[in-house]
C-alpha positions in Angstrom: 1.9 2.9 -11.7 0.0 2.6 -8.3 -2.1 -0.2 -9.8 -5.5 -0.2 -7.9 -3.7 1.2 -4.9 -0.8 -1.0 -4.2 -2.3 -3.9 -6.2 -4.4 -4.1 -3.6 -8.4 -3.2 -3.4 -9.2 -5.7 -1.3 -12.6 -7.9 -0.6 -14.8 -5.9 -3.0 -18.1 -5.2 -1.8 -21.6 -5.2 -3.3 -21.9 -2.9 -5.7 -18.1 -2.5 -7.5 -15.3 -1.0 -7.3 -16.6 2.0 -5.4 -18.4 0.6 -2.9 -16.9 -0.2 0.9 -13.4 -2.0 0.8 -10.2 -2.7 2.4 -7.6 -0.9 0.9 -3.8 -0.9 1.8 -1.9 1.9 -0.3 1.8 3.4 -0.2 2.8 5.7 2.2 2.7 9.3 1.4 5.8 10.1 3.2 8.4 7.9 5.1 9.1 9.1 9.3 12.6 6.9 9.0 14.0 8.9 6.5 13.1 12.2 7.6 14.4 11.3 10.9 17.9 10.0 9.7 17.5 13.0 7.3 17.5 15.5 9.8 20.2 14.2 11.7 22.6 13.7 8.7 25.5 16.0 8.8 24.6 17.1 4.7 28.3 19.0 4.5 29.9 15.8 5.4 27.6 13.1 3.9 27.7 14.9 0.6 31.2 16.2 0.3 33.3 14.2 -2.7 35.3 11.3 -1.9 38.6 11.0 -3.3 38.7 9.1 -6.7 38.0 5.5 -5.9 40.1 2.1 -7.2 38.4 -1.4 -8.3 37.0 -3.1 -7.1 33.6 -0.8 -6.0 30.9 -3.3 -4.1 28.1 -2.4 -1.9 25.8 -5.3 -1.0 23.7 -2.6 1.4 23.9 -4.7 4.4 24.8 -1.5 7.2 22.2 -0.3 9.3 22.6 3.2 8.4 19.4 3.9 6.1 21.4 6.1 3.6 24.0 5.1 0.9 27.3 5.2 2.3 29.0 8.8 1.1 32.4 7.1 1.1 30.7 5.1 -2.1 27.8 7.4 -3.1 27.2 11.4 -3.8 23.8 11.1 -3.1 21.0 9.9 -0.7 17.6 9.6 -2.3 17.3 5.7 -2.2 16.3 4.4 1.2 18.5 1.3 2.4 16.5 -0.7 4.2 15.8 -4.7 4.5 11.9 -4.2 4.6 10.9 -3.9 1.5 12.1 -6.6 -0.4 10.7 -10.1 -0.9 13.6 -12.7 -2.1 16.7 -10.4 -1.3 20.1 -12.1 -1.6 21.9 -10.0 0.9 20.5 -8.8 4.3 20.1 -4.8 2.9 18.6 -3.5 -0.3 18.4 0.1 -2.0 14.7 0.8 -2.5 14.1 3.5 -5.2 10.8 4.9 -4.9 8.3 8.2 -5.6 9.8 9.6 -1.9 12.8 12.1 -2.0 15.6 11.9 0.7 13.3 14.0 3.5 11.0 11.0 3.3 8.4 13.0 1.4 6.2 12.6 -2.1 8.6 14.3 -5.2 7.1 17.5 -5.8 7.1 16.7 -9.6 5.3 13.3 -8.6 2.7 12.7 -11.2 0.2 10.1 -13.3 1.9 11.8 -15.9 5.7 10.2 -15.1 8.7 11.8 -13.1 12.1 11.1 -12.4 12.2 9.7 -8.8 15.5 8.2 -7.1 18.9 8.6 -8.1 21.9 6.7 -7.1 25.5 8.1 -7.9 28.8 6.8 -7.7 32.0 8.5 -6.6 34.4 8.7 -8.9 36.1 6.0 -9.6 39.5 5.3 -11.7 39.1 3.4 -14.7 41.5 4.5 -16.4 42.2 0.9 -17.9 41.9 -1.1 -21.2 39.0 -2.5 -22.7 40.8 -6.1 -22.7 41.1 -5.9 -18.9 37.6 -6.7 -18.8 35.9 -4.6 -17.1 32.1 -5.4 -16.3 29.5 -3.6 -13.8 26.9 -6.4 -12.4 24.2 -6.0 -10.2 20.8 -7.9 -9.0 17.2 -5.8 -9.4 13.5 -6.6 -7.6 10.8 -5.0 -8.7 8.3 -4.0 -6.2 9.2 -6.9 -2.9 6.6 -6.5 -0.8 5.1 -2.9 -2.1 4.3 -1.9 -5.4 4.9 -2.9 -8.8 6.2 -0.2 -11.3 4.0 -0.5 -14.7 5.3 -1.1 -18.1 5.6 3.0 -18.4 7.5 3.2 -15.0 11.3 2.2 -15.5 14.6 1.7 -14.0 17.5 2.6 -15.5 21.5 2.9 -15.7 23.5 5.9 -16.8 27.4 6.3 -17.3 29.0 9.2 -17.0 32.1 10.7 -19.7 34.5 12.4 -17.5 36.1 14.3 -21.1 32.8 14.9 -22.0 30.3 15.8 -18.6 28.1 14.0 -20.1 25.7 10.8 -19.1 25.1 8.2 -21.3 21.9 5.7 -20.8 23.6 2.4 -21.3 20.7 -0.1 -19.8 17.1 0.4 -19.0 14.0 -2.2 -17.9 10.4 -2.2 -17.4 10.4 -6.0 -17.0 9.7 -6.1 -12.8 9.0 -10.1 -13.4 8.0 -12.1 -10.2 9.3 -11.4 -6.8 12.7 -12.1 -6.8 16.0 -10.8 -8.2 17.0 -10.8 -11.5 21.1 -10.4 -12.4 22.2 -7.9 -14.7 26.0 -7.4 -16.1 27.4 -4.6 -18.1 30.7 -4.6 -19.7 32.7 -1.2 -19.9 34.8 -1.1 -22.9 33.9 2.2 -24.6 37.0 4.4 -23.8 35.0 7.9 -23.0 34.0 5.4 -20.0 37.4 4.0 -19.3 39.2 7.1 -17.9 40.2 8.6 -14.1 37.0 10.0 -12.9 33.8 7.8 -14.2 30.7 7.4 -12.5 27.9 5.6 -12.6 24.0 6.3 -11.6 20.9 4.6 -11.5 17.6 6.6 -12.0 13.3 5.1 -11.6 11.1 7.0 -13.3 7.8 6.4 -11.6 4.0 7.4 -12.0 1.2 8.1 -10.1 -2.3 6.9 -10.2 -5.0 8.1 -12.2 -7.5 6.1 -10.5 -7.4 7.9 -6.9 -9.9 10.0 -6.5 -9.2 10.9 -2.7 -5.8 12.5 -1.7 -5.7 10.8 1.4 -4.6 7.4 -0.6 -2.2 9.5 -2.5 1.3 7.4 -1.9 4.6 5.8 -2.7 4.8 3.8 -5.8 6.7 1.8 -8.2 9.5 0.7 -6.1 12.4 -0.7 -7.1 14.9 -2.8 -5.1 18.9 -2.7 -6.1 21.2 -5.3 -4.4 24.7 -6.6 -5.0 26.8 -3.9 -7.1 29.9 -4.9 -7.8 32.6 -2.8 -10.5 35.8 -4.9 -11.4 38.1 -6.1 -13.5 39.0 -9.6 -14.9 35.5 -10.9 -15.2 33.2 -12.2 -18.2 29.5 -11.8 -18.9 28.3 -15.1 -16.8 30.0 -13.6 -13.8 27.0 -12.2 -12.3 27.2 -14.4 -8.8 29.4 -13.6 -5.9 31.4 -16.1 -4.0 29.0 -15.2 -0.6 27.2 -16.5 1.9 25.0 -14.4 3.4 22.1 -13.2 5.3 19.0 -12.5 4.0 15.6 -11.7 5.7 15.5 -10.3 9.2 15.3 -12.0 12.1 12.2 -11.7 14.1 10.3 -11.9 17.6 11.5 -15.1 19.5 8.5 -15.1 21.3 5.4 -17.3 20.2 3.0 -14.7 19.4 3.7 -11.0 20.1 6.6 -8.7 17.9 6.8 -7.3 21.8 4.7 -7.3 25.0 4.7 -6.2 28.3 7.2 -7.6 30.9 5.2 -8.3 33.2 2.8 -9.9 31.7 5.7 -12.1 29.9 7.1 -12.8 33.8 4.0 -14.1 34.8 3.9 -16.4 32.1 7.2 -17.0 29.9 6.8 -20.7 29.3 4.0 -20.4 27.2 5.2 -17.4 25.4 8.8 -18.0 25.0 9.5 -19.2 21.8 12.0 -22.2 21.5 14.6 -20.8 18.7 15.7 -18.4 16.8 14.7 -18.4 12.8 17.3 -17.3 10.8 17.8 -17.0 7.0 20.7 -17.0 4.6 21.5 -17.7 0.8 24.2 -18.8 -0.8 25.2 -16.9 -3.7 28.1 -18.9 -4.9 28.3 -21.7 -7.6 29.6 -24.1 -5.3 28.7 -26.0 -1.8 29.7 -24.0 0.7 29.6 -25.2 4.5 28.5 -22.7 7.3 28.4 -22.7 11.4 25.4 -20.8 12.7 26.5 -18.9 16.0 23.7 -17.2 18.5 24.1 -14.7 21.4 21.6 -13.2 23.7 23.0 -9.9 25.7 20.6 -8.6 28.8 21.5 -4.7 27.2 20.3 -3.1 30.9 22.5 -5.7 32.5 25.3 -4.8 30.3 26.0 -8.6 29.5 25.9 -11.9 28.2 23.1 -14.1 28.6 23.3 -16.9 26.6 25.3 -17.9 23.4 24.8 -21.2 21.8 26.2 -22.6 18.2 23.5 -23.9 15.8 26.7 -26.3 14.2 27.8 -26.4 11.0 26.1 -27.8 7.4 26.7 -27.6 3.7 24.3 -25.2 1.5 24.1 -26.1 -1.6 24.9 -23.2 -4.4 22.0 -20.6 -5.1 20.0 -21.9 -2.8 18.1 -20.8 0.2 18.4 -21.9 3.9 15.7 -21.1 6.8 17.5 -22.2 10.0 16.1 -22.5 13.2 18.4 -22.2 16.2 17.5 -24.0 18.9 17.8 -21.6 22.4 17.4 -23.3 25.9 16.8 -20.0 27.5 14.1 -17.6 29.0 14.5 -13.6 28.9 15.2 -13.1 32.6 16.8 -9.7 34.2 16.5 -7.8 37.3 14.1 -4.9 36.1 10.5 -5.5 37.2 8.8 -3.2 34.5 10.5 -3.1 31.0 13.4 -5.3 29.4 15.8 -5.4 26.2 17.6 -7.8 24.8 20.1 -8.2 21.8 20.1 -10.9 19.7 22.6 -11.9 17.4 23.4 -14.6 14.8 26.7 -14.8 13.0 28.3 -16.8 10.0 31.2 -18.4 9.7 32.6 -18.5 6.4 35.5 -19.1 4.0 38.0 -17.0 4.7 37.3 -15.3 1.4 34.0 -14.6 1.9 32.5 -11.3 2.7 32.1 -10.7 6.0 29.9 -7.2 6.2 26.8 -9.5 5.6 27.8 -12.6 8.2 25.9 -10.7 11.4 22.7 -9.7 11.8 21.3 -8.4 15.0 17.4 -7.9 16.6 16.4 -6.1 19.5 13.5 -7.9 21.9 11.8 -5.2 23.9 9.3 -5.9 27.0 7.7 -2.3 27.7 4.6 -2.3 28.6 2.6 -2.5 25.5 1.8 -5.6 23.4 2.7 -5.7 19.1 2.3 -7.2 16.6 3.6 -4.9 14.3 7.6 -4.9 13.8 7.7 -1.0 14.1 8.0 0.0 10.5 4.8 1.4 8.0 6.0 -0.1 4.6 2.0 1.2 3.5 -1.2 2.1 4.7 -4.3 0.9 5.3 -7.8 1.6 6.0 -11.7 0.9 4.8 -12.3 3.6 1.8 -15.3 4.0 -0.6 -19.1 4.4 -0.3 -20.4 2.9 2.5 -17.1 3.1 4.9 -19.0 5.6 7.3 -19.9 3.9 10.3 -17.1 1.0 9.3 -15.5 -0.6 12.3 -11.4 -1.8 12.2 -10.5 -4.3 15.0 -7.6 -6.3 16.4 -7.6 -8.9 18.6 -4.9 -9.2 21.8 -4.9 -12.2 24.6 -4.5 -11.0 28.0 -2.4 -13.8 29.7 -3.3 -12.2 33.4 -5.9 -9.0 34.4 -4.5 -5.7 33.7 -5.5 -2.2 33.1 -5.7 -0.7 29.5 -5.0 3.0 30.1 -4.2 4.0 26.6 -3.4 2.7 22.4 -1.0 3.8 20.2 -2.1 4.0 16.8 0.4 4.9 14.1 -1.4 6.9 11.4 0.7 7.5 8.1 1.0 11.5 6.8 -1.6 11.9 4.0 -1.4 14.4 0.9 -2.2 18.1 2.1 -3.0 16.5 5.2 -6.5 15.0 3.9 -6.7 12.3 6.6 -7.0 14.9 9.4 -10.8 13.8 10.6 -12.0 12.3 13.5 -13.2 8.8 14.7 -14.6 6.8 17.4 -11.6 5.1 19.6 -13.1 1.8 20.3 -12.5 -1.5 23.1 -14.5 -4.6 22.9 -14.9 -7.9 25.0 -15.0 -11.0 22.9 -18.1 -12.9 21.7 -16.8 -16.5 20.6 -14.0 -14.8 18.0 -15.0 -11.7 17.4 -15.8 -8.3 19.0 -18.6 -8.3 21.0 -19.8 -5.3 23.4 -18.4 -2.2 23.6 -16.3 -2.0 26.8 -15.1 1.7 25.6 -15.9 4.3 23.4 -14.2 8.0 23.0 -15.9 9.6 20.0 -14.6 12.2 17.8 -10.8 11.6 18.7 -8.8 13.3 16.3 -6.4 11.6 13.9 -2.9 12.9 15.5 0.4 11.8 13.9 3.3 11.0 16.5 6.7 12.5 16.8 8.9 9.7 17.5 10.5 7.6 14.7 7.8 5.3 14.5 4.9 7.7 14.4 2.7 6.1 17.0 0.6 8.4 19.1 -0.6 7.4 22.0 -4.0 8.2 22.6 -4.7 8.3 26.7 -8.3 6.4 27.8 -10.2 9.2 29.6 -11.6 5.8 31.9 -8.9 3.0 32.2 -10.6 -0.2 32.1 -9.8 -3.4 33.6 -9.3 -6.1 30.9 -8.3 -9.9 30.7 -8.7 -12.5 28.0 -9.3 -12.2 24.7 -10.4 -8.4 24.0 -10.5 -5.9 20.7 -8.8 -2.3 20.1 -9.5 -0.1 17.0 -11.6 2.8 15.6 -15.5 3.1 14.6 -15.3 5.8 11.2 -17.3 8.5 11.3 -16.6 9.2 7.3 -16.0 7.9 3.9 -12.2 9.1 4.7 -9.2 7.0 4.4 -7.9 7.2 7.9 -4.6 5.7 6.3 -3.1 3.8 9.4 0.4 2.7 9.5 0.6 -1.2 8.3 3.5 -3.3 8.1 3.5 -5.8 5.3 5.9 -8.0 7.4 4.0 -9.1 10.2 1.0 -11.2 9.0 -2.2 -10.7 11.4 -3.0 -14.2 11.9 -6.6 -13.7 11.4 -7.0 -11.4 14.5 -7.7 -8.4 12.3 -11.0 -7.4 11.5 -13.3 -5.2 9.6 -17.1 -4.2 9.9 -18.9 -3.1 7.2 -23.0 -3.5 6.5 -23.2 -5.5 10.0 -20.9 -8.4 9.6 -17.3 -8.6 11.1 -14.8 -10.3 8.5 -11.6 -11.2 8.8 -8.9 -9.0 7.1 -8.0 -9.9 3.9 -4.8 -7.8 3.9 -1.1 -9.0 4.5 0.1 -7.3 6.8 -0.6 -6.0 10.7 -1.8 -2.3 11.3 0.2 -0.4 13.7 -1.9 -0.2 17.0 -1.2 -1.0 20.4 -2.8 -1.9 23.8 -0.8 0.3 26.6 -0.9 -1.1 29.9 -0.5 0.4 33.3 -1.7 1.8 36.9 -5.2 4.0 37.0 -4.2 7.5 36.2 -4.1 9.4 39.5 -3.9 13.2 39.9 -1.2 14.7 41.9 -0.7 18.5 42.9 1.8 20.2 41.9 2.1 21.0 45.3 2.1 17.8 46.7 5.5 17.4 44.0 7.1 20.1 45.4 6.3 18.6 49.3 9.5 16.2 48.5 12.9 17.0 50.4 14.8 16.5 47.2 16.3 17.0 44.0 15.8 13.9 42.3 18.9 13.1 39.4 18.1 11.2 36.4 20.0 11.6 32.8 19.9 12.1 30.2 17.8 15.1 30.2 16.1 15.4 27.6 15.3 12.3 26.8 13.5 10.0 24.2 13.6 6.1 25.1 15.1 5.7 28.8 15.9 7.8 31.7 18.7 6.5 34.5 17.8 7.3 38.1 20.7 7.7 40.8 19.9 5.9 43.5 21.8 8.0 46.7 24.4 6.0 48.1 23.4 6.3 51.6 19.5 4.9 50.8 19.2 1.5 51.9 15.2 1.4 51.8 14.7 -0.2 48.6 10.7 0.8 48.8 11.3 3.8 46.4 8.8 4.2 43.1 8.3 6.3 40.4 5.8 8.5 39.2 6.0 10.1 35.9 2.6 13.2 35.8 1.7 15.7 33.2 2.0 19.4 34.1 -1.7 19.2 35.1 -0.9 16.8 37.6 -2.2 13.4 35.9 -0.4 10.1 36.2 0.9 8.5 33.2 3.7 5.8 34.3 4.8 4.6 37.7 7.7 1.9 38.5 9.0 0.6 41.6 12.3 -0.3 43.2 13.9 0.6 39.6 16.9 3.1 38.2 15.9 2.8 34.8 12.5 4.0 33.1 11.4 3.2 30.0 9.5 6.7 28.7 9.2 5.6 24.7 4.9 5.5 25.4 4.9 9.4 26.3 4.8 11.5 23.9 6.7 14.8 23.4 6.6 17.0 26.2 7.5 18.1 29.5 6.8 15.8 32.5 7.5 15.5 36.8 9.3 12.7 37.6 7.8 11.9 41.6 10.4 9.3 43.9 8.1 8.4 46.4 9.8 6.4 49.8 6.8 4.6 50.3 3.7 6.7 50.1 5.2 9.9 50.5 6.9 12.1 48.1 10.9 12.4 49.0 11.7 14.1 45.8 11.3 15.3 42.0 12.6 16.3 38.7 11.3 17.7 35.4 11.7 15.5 32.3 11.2 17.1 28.9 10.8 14.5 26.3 12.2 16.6 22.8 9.8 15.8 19.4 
């Protein structure tokens, strides 16, 4: 059950439990999945697979956030390496209270409901009970979210193909610590051992009773799945894999931010660039096994290698834990003056009969023109809920390395049950008084709460007034009501005391774990342009693709030798939103949906322009 909201009710203040608190609480529905979900091809994904041989294994360590359809019929559980806390195996299949569009079950309930389920292909086992044939597979419950109760339960079925019937052959309420727990099934009845078995696993979760406002209405009771493996020859105390592999993901590689702007990280990379890359792996075997750690760094608008060093080699001892860091004599550096990406990517080398699906794993470092702390991904929400919250403050603190000007913040606020979160609040900016917010540098009251369309569900709110900022300084929201706002937070970026919270005139520090997804957007003053001013150009400028969601590719003519062109991107009503200079590629992921003009100026005068739509 949603115990407390997410086991959290944080910093209780004066009067109980229903006075004026932090409170982080599961997300009502999940923008990830419905985004894979509507871009899955359903006839293919859930068309049967041909009867599959031994051995099955899945260890969940692709990238696609659905269960592979060449292994699974369905695609409720969300694959993902988020959630979890001590996984084994980079990838885990989270089973939850959201169904595959990313959404609350309609049958969710305090009363219990069937939630995830997780079915095999068939597979042939048409074999004899003496060739041993055993089902393992390792279980979390809750990782970083929330702990299923002693009513909630996850549980395995098999399926008679003479029969078409499921049988309930293990079950468990025992969630434990965080960390994995190995279970093992052997498959001797003979109703089982035929052409055409399946197997499934099914949570049964349950709501609160204790949440009184439907805006903290949310996922619960999650269970993470790891590791199956179906095959012959093996005994009960073979629930360990001969693998190496890794675990956690990797993370920024610079010192402070998830991602900031790139030209603030120009000005000043040696303080910011971090010296090495952290990487994690397990070894899952009951042996020493020895392992060389490999690093690349690839300049993805360049289109190629930038640096690639080997961390060595080194034994790991069996069922134990490494956290490695990879040294990296090397500074993001590329020819773009406004926005950067880079890939990095560690390897494993192995034993030759080691799995090899879970020896890579990959992060992208993006410069736009934003600073985060926040990886990207809402695992839960969070927000100041209870009597007393109106008039409550949120804040988080940046470090402006140079003078800039804020012209907008993204704040990523979470879906909420019958949309019960749609208020307003006070969009706030403070200068810094010796750690903590100080005076107000900017206030827009009654800005509505506004979910965003791209994957992430940031919306970017534009400042009316851009201000000129520098040093330390403060974004976040002033409430104007007792309701949960429900921001986006990402238990896997801790805040490192920069997060704040006002309530009955103090400023404390966040007690939460986690960062909440808002951004500082930086950029020119917004100027207004005419229409008619855009059409004053010579020329038809050519970008692609169109339409477009992340980046946009200018063609430079052949014949232009100027090199003083720039970029304006407007509104239809004329106001500036980005502008770039001497550049053929544009990062657009700040706007949001819509249609835009795309201005080339050579030098101060317009020479030609284009429409952009940007699709939801």
């Amino acid at each position: 059950m949603f115990r407390n909201i997410l086991t959290y009710l944080l910093l209780i203040i004066g009067l109980g439990s229903l006075s004026a608190q932090e409170v982080v609480t599961g997300l009502y529905s999940d923008r990830r999945i419905r985004t894979a979900w509507d871009k899955l091809d359903k006839k293919k994904s859930l068309q049967l697979a041909d009867t599959l041989e031994l051995p099955f294994f899945d260890d969940f360590s692709q990238t696609d956030i659905f269960p592979s359809p060449l292994r699974w019929q369905d695609n409720y559980v969300f694959v993902n390496n988020t959630y979890s806390v001590r996984q084994r195996t980079q990838g885990v299949a989270t089973f939850d209270a959201l169904d595959n569009t990313g959404t609350l079950y309609a049958s969710a309930s305090s009363a219990g409901f069937e939630g995830d389920h997780l079915t095999s292909q068939p597979i042939n086992l048409n074999y004899n009970p003496s060739d041993s044939i055993y089902l393992s597979f390792l279980y979390e419950g809750g990782g970083v979210a929330d702990k299923p109760e002693f009513a909630d339960s996850l549980t395995l079925q098999f399926y008679a193909p003479l029969e078409s019937k499921w049988y309930s052959v293990w079950s468990t309420s025992d969630f434990g610590a965080d960390t994995f727990k190995a279970a093992i099934i052997n498959i001797s009845d003979l109703r089982f051992l035929v052409k055409g078995f399946q197997f499934r696993f099914i949570n049964y979760a349950s709501l609160s009773t204790s949440t009184s406002d439907p805006s903290m209405m949310g996922n619960c009771d999650e269970w993470n799945v790891d590791y199956i493996l179906l095959g012959k020859n093996r005994n009960h105390a073979d629930t360990l894999a001969t693998d190496v592999a890794f675990t956690k993901p990797v993370r920024s590689v610079l010192k402070t931010y998830e991602s900031m702007p790139w030209k603030q990280f120009r000005l000043f990379f040696l303080s910011e660039m971090g010296p090495w890359v952290t990487i994690n792996y397990f070894n899952n075997d009951t042996i020493t096994r020895n392992v060389t750690r490999d690093f690349e760094i690839y300049d993805m608008y360049k289109g190629i290698k930038a640096y690639q060093v080997s961390g060595g080699a080194a034994n790991i001892s069996p069922r134990s834990s490494v956290t490695y860091q990879g040294n990296i004599i090397y500074t993001f550096n590329t020819d773009n003056p406004d926005s950067a990406l880079f890939r990095i990517r560690s390897t494993l080398t192995t034993d030759i009969f080691d799995p090899k699906q879970n020896d890579t794993i990959t992060y992208y470092q993006k410069f736009s023109n934003y600073y985060a702390f926040d990886d990207g991904t809402a695992e839960a929400g969070y927000g100041v809920n209870g009597l007393g919250s109106r008039n409550a403050m949120v804040a988080y603190r940046y470090s402006l390395l140079a003078p800039d000007t804020l012209r907008a913040i993204q704040i990523c606020f979470n879906e909420s049950y019958e949309n019960s979160n749609s208020t307003t609040f006070n969009l706030m900016v403070w200068d810094d008084n010796s750690g903590l917010p100080g005076n107000e540098i900017y206030t827009e009251t009654g800005v509505p709460v506004k979910q965003g369309k791209s994957i992430n569900g940031f919306y970017t709110y534009i400042l009316s007034d851009p201000i000129e900022v520098t040093g330390d300084f403060y974004i976040g929201w002033k409430q104007l009501s007792e309701t949960f706002l429900n921001v986006g937070f990402d238990l896997n970026t801790p805040h490192k005391g920069k997060q704040l919270y006002w309530l009955n005139g103090n400023w404390s520090e966040s007690q939460a774990n986690g960062s909440i997804m808002i951004r500082p957007v930086f950029g020119p003053r917004k100027n207004i342009t005419g229409i008619t001013d855009v059409k004053a150009g010579t020329g038809k400028l050519k970008f692609w693709p169109n339409p477009a969601t992340d980046f946009i590719n200018i063609e430079i003519p052949e014949n232009d030798n100027t090199g003083t062109h720039s970029y304006s991107i407007t509104d239809l009503q004329g106001r500036e939103l980005l502008r770039t200079t001497n550049y053929d590629r544009i990062d657009i992921s700040s706007l949001s949906p819509g249609v835009y003009i795309i201005i080339s100026f050579n030098g101060k005068t317009p020479a030609a322009f284009g429409r952009l739509i940007k699709p939801r």
